[in-house]
N, C-alpha and C positions, 0 to 999 in steps of 0.2 A: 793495241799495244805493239805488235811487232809492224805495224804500218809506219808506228814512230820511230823502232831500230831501224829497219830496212828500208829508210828513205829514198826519195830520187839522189840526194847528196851523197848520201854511201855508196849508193850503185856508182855511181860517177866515180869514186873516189875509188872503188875495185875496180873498174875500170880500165883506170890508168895506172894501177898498182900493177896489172896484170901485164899491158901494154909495156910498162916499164920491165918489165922482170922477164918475159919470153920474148920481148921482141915483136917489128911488126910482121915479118915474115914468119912466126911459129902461129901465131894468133890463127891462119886460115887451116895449117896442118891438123892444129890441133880442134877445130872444130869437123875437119873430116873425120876426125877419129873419132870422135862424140858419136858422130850420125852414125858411122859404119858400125858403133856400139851398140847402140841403140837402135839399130835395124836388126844385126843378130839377134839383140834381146825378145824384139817384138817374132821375131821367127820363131823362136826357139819357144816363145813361148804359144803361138799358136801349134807348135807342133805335139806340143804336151798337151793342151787343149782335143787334139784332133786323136790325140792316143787315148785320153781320157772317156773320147766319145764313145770311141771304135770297140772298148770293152764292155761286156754285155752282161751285168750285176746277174740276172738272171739263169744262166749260167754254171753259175756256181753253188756248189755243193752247201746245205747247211751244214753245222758241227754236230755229230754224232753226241749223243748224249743226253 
C-alpha cells in the first residue's frame, strides 16, 4: 500500500518541488547539514551507550525494607 503512495513518480515530483522552492545552490548546503546532523546524533548517541556501559548495576545498594 504505501509502495503505491510513495511511488517513483512522487519522488520525482518532491524532487523538483524541492529544487524549485530552495534553489540549486541551497540543495548541497542543506544536505551538509543533514549529514553533520546526523553524525552528531550517531555520536551522541554512542556516547550515551558508552555511559550506559561504564555503570555497574551491581554496585548499588538494594532498598531498605
Amino acid at each position: 500500500m504505501l509502495a503505491e503512495i510513495f511511488g517513483p513518480d512522487l519522488l520525482i515530483v518532491l524532487i523538483v518541488v524541492v529544487v524549485v522552492l530552495f534553489g540549486g545552490a541551497a540543495i548541497p548546503k542543506l544536505a551538509r547539514n543533514l549529514g553533520a546532523a546526523q553524525s552528531e546524533f550517531k555520536k551522541g548517541l554512542a556516547e550515551s551507550k558508552g555511559e550506559a556501559a561504564s555503570t555497574n548495576p551491581g554496585d548499588e545498594k538494594p532498598p531498605a525494607g
